[in-house]
C-alpha positions in Angstrom: 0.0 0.0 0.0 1.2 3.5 -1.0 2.1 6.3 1.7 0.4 9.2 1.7 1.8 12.0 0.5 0.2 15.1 2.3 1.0 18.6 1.1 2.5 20.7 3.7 0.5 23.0 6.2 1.7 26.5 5.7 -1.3 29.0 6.5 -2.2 29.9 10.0 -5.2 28.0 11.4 -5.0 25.3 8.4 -6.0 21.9 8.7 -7.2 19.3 6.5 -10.8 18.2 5.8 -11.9 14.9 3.9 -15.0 14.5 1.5 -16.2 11.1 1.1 -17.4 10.9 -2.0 -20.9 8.8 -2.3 -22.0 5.5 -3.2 -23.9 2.7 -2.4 -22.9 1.2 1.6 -21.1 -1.9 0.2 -19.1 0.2 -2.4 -15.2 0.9 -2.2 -14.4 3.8 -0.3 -13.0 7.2 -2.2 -12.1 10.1 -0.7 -10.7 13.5 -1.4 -8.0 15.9 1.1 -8.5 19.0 0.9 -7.1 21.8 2.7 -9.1 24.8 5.0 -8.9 27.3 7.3 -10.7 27.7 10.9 -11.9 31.1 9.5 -15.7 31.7 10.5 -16.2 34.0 7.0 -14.5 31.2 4.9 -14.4 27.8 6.5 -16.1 25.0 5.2 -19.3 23.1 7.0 -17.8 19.7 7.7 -18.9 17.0 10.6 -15.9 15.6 12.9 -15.7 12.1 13.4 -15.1 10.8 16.9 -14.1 7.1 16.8 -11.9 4.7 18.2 -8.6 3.7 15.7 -8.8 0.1 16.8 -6.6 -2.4 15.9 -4.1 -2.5 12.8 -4.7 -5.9 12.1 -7.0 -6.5 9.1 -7.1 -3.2 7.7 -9.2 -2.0 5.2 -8.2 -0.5 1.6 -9.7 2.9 0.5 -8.7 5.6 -2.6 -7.5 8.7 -1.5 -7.0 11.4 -3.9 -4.8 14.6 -3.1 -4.9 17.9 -5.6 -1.5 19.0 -5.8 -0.6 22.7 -6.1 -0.9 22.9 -10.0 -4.5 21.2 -9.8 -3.2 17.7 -11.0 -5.4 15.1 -8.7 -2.8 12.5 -7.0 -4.7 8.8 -6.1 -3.1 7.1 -3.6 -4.3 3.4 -2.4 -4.2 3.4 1.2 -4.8 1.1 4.3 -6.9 1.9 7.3 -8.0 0.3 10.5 -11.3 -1.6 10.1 -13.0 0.9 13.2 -12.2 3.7 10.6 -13.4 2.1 7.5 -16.6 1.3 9.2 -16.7 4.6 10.2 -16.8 6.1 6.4 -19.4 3.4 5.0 -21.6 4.5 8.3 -20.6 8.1 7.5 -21.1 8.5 3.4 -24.1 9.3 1.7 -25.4 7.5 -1.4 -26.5 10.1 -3.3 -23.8 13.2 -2.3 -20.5 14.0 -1.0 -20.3 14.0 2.5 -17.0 16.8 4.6 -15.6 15.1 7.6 -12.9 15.8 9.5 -11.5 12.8 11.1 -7.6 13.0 13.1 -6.1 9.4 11.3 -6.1 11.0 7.8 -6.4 14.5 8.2 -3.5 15.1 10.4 -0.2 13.5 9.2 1.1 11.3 11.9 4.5 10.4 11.4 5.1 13.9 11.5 5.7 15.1 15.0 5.9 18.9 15.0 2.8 19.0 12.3 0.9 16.9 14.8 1.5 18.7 17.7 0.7 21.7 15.9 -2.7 20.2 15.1 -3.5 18.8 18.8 -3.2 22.4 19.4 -5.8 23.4 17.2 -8.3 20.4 17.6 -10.3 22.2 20.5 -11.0 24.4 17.7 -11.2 22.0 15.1 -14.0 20.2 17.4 -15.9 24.0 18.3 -16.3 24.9 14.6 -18.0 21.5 13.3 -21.2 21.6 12.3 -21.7 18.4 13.9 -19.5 16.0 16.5 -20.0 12.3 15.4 -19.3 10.1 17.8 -19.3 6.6 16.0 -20.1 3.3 18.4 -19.5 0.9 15.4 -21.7 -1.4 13.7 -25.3 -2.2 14.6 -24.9 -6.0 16.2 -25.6 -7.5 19.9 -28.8 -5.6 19.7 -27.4 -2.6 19.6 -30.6 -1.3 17.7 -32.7 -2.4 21.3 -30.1 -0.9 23.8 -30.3 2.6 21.7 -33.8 2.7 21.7 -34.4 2.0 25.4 -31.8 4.7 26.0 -34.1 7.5 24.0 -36.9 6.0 26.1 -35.6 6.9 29.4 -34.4 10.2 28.0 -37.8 11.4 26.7 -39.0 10.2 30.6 -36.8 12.2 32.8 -35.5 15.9 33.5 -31.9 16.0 35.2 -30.0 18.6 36.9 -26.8 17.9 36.7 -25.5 20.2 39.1 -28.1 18.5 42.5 -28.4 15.3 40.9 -32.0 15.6 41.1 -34.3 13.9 38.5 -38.1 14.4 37.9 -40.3 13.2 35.3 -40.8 14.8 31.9 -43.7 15.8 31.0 -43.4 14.5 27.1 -46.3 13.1 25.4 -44.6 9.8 24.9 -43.0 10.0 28.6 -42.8 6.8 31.1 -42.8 8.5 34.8 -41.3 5.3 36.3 -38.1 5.7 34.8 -37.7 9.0 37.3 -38.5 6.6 40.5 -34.8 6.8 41.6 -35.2 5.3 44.7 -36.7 1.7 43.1 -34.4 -1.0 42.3 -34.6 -0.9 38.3 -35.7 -4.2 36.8 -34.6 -4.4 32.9 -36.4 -7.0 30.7 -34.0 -9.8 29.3 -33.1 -8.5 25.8 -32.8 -4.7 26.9 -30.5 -5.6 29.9 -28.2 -7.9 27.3 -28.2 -5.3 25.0 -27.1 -2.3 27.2 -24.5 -4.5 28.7 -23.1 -5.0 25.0 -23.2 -1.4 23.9 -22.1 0.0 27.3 -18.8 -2.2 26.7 -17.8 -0.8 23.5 -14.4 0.7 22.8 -15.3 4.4 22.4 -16.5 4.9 26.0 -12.8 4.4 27.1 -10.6 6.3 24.7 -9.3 9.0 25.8 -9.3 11.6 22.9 -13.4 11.2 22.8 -13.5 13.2 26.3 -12.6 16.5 24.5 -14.2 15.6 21.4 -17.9 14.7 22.9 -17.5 17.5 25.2 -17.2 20.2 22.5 -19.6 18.9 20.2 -22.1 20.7 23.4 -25.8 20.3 21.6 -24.2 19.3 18.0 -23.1 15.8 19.3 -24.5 13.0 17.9 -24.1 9.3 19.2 -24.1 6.7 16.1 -24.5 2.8 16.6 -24.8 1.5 13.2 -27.8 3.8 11.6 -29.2 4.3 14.7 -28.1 8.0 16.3 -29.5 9.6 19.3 -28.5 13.5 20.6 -25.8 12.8 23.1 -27.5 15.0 25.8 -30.3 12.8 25.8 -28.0 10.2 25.9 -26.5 11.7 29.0 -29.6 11.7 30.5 -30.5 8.4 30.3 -27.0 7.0 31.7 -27.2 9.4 34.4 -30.5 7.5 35.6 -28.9 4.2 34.6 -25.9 4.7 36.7 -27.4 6.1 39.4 -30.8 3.7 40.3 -30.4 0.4 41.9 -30.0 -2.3 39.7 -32.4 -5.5 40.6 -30.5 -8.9 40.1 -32.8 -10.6 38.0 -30.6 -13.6 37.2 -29.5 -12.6 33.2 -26.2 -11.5 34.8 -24.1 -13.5 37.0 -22.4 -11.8 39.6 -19.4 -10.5 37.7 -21.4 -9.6 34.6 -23.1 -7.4 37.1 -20.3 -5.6 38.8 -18.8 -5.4 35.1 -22.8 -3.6 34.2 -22.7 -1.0 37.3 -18.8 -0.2 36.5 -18.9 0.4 32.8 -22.0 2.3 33.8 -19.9 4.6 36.0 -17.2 4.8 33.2 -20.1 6.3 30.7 -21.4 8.4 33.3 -18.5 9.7 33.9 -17.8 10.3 30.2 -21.6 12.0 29.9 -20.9 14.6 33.4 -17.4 15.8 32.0 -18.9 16.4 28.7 -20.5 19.1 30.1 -17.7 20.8 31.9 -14.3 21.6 31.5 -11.5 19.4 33.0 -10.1 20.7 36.2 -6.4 20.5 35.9 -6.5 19.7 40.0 -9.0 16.5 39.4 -7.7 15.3 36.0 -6.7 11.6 37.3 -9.9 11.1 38.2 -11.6 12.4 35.5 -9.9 10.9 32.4 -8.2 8.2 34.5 -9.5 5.5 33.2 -9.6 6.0 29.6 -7.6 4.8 27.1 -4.8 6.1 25.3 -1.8 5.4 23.0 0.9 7.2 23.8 0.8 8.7 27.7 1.6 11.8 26.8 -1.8 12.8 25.1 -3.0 12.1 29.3 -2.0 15.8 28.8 -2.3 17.0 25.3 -5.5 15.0 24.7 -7.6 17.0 27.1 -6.0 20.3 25.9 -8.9 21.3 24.0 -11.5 21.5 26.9 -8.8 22.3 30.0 -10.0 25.1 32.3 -7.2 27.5 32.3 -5.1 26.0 29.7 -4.5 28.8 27.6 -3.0 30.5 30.8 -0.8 27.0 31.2 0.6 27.1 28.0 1.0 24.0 27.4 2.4 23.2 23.8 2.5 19.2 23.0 5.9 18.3 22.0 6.0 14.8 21.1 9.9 14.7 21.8 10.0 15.3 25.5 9.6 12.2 27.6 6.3 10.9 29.5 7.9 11.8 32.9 8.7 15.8 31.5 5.7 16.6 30.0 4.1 15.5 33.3 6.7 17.3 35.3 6.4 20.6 33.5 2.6 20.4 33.3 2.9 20.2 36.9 5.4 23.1 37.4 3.0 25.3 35.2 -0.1 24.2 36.8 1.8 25.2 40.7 3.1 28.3 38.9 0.0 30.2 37.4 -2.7 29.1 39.8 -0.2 30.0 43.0 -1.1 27.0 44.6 -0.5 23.5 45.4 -4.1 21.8 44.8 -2.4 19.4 42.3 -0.9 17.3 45.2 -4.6 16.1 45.9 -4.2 13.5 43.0 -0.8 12.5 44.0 -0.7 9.1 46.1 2.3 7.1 47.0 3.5 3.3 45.6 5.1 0.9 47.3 6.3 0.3 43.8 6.9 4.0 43.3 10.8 3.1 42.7 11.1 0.4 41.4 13.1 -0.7 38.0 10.2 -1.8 36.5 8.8 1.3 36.6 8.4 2.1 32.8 9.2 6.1 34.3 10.3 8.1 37.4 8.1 11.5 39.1 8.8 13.1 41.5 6.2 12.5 44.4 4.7 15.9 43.9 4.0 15.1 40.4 0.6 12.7 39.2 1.0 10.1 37.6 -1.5 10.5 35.0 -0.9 7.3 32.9 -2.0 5.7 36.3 -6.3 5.8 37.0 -7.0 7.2 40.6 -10.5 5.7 41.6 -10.5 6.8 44.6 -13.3 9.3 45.9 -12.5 13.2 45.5 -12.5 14.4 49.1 -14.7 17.9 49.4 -13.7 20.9 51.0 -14.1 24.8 51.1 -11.1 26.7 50.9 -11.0 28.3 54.8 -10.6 32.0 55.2 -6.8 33.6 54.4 -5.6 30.3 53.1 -5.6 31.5 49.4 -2.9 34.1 51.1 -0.6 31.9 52.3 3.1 31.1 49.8 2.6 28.2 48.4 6.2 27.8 47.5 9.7 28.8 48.5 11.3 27.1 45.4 10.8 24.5 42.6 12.7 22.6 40.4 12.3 19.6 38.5 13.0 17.1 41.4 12.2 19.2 44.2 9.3 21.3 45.5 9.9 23.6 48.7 6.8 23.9 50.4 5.7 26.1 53.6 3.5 24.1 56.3 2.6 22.9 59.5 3.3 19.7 61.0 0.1 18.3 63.0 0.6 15.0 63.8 2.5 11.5 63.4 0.9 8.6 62.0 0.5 6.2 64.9 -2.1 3.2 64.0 -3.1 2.1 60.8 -6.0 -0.7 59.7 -5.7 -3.0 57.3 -6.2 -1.2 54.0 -9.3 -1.8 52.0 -7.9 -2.1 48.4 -9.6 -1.9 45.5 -11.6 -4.8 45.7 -13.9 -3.4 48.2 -15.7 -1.6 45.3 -17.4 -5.2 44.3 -17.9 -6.4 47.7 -21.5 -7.1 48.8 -22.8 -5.7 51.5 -21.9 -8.6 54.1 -18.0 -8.2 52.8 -17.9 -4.8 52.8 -19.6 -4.6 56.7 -17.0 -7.4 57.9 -14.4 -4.8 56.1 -15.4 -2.0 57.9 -16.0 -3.9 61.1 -12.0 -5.6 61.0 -10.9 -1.9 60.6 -13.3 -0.4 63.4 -12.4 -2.4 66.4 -8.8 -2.7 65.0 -8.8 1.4 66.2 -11.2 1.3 68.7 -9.1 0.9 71.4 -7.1 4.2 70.2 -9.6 6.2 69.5 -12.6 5.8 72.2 -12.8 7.0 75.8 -16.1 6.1 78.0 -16.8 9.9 78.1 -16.1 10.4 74.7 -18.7 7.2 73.0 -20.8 9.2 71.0 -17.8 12.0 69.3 -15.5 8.9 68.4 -18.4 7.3 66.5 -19.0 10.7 65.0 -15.2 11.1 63.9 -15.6 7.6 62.5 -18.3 7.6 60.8 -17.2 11.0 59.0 -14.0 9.0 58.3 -15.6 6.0 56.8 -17.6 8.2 54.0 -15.5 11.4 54.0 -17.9 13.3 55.6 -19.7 13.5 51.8 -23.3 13.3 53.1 -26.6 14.5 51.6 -26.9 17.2 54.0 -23.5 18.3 54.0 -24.8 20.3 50.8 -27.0 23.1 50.7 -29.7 22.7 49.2 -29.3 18.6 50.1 -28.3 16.3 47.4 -30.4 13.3 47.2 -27.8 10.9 45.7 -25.5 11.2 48.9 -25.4 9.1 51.9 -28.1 9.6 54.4 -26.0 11.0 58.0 -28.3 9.8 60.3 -28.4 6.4 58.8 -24.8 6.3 58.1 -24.3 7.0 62.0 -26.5 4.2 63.3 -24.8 1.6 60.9 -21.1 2.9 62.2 -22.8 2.3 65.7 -24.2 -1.1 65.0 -20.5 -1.9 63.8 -18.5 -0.8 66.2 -20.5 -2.9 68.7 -19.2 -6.3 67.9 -21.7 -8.0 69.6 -24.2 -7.3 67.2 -24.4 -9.7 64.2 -23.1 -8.6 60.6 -26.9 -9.3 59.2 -28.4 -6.5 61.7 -26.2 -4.0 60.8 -26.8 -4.5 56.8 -30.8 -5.0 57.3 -30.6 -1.4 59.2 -32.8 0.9 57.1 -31.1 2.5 54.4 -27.9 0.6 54.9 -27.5 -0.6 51.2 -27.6 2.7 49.8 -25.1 3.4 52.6 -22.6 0.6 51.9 -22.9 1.1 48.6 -21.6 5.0 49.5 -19.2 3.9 52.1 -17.8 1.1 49.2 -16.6 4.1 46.7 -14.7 6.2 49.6 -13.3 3.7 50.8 -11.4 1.9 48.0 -8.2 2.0 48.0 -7.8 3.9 51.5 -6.6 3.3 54.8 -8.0 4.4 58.0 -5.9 5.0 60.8 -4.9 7.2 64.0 -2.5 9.5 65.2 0.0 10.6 68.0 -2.8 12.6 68.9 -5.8 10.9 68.8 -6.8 12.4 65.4 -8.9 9.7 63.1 -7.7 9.9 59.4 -8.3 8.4 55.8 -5.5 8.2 53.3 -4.2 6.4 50.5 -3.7 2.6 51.3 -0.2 3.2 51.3 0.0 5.1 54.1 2.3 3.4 57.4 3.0 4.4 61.3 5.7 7.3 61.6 4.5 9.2 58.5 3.7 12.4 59.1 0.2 14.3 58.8 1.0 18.2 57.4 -1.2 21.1 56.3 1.3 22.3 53.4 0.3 26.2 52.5 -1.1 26.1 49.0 -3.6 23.2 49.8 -5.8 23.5 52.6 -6.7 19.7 53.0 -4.5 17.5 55.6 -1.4 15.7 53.4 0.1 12.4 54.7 4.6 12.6 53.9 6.3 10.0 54.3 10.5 11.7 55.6 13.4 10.2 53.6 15.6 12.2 55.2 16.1 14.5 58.1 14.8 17.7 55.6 13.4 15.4 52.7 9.5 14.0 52.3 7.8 12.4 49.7 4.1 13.1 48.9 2.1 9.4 50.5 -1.1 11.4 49.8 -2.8 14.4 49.0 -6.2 14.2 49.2 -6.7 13.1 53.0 -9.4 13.0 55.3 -8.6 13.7 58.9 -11.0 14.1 61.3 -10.3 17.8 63.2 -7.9 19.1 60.7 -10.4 19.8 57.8 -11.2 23.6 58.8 -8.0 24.7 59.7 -8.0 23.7 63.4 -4.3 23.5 63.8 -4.5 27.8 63.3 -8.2 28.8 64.3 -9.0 25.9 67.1 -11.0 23.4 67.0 -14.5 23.8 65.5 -17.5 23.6 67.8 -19.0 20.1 67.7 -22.3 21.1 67.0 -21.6 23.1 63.9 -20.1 21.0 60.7 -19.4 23.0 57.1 -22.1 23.3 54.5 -21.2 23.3 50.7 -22.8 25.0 48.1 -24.6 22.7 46.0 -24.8 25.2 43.0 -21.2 26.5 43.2 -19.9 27.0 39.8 -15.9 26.5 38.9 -15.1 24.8 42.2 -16.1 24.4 46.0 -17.4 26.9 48.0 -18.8 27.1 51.6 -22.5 27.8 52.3 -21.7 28.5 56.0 -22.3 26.0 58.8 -25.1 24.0 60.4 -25.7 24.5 64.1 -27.0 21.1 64.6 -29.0 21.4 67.8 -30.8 24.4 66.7 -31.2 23.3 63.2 -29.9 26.2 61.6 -27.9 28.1 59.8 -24.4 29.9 60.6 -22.4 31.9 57.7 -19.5 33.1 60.0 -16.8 31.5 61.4 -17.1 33.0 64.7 -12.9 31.7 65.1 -11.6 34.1 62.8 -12.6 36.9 64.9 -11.4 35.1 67.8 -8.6 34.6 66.4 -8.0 37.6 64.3 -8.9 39.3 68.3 -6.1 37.2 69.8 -3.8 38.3 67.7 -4.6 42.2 68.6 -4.1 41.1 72.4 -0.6 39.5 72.2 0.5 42.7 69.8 0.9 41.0 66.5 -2.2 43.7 64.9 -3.4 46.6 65.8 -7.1 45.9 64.6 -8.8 42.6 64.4 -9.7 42.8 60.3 -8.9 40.6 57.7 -7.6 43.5 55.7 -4.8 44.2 58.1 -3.8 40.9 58.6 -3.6 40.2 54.3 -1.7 44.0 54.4 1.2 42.5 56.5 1.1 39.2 54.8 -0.6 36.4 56.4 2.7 34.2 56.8 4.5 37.1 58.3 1.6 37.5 61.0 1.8 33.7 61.3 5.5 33.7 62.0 4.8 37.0 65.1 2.1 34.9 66.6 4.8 32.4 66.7 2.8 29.3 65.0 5.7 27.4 64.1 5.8 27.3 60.0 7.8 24.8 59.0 9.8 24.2 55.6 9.3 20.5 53.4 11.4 19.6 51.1 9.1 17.2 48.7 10.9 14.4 46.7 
């Protein structure tokens, strides 16, 4: 087969678009290159295709003619993948030409600085289409049943995305049931088959498709075969899916169902992001799990739909390393936003140095080739912290960080792991149970009962409960309920089957199950209760590092030197800046605001024997007046204390600030 031959790229904003000429669906494929320009006044309409390459074996033959500069046409016989040639046949029209933009043939591969230059521009590319394709593959496994019970549901229900809340639709061809989200969901025989099949395809886990479905917005289109629903109504549909208990009605064995509810949560995942940009600080999580060629494009492939990556500048250049483009993405990320947020997806190996390693990061730095399925822990931002240096210094191996040591890992449980997500509910009580009592003895005092089963029941689901938002999310963990079951636990007298038959304690479990995985729960020198990253062992340290206002767990490699175990911690008494402003009141916990746009922020706190609502901190102005008494300000305002710098007032009121060298 013949090489293409592309002509060069030499105007700004130029890229290449393909017409498929028409022809019958069986018929060999021809198409024609042709070049444009992402100029609103001049560009052409043309569709981009979103598809997954597949395999190189058995590819597929097709025509391609090029017009060179002098208007002579150039045919080239080339080979494909099958995905893409399937793609085309889907794609072409029978009785017209039909513009696509698709990356394979549109973008020359083997060269590296024309394809960085385009993954620049496909954001663009992406924005300007007329439609965004997204193309399953063919039409078998009863594809044709799975895609019409998904437009059911979606013509049934209303979502909003932002409180998880669903209601019927009030559509004339509308089935109310499907908005029952409390009901287990029972799925007839052929339907449930079918979704599992189509669930399980190969697009739902590449990588690239993220940015691509995401700015497609209302002009996506999902295509299985002929048949093509709107992608937000596909998005509304898996949201139910995901989301409603599914009843075991013996089509799937137990693995196929755990296999179901996960691939579920992999398109779910797919269909939320879609409709908002990546956060650079929650990126692991977010496109962890999808598929990719070459690690790099963890990076460069989300580019396109990256808040704040124009302010990054991030240029892909495919001739730096895995390990530097992650390094400097880092560095950039630290750099503009002033803070150290990032470390939240960093978590320790105990594999971290080894030679088989296929690359070496520092421990500040994610790994982003590696998935992080761990929950997100959430948090407001306490006052002043946003004025605190996040950094003395930064190189490529080392990050100088300002902090406060707080306490000294002690006690730790056996770790969950990762199978904990597939555990039924029996397994996953007897889990919690082994580590309960393990820290029992640690943790609880006779006058104490009922704030240690507080501290560990806020541990156990990292204190992400329904009415922890304001207004209340329905999709959360009950408190109340999740408080009796830690209760029933920690009594070990009382039989695993009470504790699971305990109202609510399914959808509970099935909470605890996600915050869990791959976490550790242990205590400190000090009695403090904590939740880390599995890898987490006695004698590491527990540190708020300025920058991040969430606990982090370091683990010292020398008498100056730490490296990052985790980031994104949970520690009971250190999530509201305790270690500066005292302890919080124990009838008041935070409230977060369910509606917050572009990242978390507090809506106050609930006084929980009065059953209302606080929106001050009454600690800053005891502490901001503490700090007029002993002479370090001469009024007790915010404004004075950011005027003389927050770390310098720190430093008079002699809380000891501490330098880490991370590794």
């Amino acid at each position: 087969m013949a090489v293409l031959e592309y002509l060069p790229l030499v105007k700004p904003n130029e890229f290449r678009l393909i017409n498929i000429q028409h022809g019958p669906f069986d018929a060999a494929l021809t198409l024609d290159i042709f070049h444009s320009t992402l100029q609103h006044e001049t560009s052409v309409a043309f569709d981009a295709l979103s598809y997954v390459w597949g395999s190189p074996d058995s590819p597929q033959s097709i025509k391609v003619e090029i017009a060179s500069s002098d208007g002579t046409i150039r045919a080239f016989d080339v080979s494909v993948t099958h995905n893409l040639a399937t793609a085309l046949r889907h794609l072409r029209r029978p009785d017209a030409g039909r513009i696509i933009w698709a990356d394979a043939i549109c973008i020359n591969q083997s060269d590296y600085d024309e394809r960085a230059q385009q993954v620049l521009m496909m954001g663009d590319i992406y924005r300007s289409a007329k439609n965004v394709v997204a193309f399953l593959g063919p039409a078998v496994d009863d594809s044709s049943i799975a895609m019409n019970m998904i437009n059911n549901i979606s013509c049934s229900v209303e979502v909003d995305f932002g409180s998880g809340l669903v209601k019927p639709s009030t559509g004339p061809n509308a089935d109310p049931s499907w908005a029952n989200m409390h009901k287990p969901l029972r799925i007839e025989r052929d339907c449930l088959l079918a979704l599992y099949h189509l669930i399980h395809r190969e697009w739902f886990e590449r990588l690239w498709i993220r940015q691509e479905i995401g700015l497609g917005g209302s002009r996506a289109i999902l295509l299985c075969g002929h048949d093509s629903i709107e992608w937000s109504s596909f998005c509304r549909a898996i949201f139910v899916l995901h989301r409603r208990p599914l009843e075991d009605s013996g089509v799937l064995d137990r693995e196929g169902l755990d296999s179901l509810r996960d691939r579920l949560g992999v398109a779910d995942t797919v269909a939320l992001y879609s409709n908002r940009a990546f956060r650079f600080t929650n990126l692991r999580r977010q496109i962890g799990r999808s598929k990719c060629t070459d690690q790099r494009d963890r990076i460069y492939g989300v580019l396109g739909q990256l808040r704040g990556a124009t302010q990054l500048s991030i240029v892909p250049d495919y001739n730096k390393t895995v390990a530097e483009v992650y390094v400097d993405a880092t560095k950039k990320n630290i750099r503009i936003l002033g803070d150290l947020s990032v470390l939240c997806q960093c978590e320790l190996r105990d594999t971290a140095t080894s030679d088989d390693e296929p690359f070496h990061l520092p421990s500040w730095v994610p790994d982003w080739s590696r998935p992080l399925f761990s929950a997100a822990i959430h948090e407001a931002q306490p006052p002043f912290f946003n004025q605190l240096p996040a950094l003395e210094s930064m190189n490529d191996s080392t990050l100088r960080a300002y902090g406060l040591r707080c306490a000294t890992v002690l006690h730790v449980a056996r770790a969950f792991g990762s199978s904990l997500e597939f555990a039924d509910d029996t397994t996953t009580a007897e889990r919690v149970r082994e580590a309960l009592l393990s820290l029992k003895d640690h943790v609880v005092t006779a006058d104490d009962f009922a704030h240690a089963i507080q501290a560990f029941c806020r541990c156990l689901w990292l204190n992400n409960f329904n009415t922890r938002w304001l207004p209340a999310v329905p999709h959360e963990a009950p408190f109340e309920e999740s408080l009796s079951l830690t209760r029933t636990l920690l009594d070990a007298s009382n039989p695993i089957s009470r504790a699971i038959s305990l109202p609510e304690a399914g959808r509970c479990l099935e909470k605890l199950r996600t915050a869990c995985r791959d976490r550790a729960l242990f205590v400190t020198d000090n009695g403090h209760l904590g939740m880390a990253p599995e890898c987490v062992t006695t004698n590491n340290e527990v540190c708020i590092l300025f920058g991040t206002w969430k606990p982090v767990v370091l683990r010292p490699v020398s008498q100056t030197q730490y490296r990052v175990v985790g980031g994104d911690c949970y520690i009971h008494g250190l999530m509201n800046a305790e270690p500066i402003l005292g302890p919080l009141p124990r009838n008041l916990h935070g409230l977060l605001d369910a509606h917050a746009v572009g990242g978390l922020k507090s809506a106050g706190f609930m006084e929980t024997d009065l059953g209302r609502i606080v929106d001050v901190d009454m600690r800053v102005e005891r502490f901001l007046g503490d700090l007029v008494e002993n002479g370090v300000l001469e009024q007790p305002s915010m404004r004075e204390l950011e005027t003389q710098g927050v770390k310098e007032t720190f430093m008079k009121a002699k809380i000891k600030i501490e330098i880490f060298d991370l590794v």
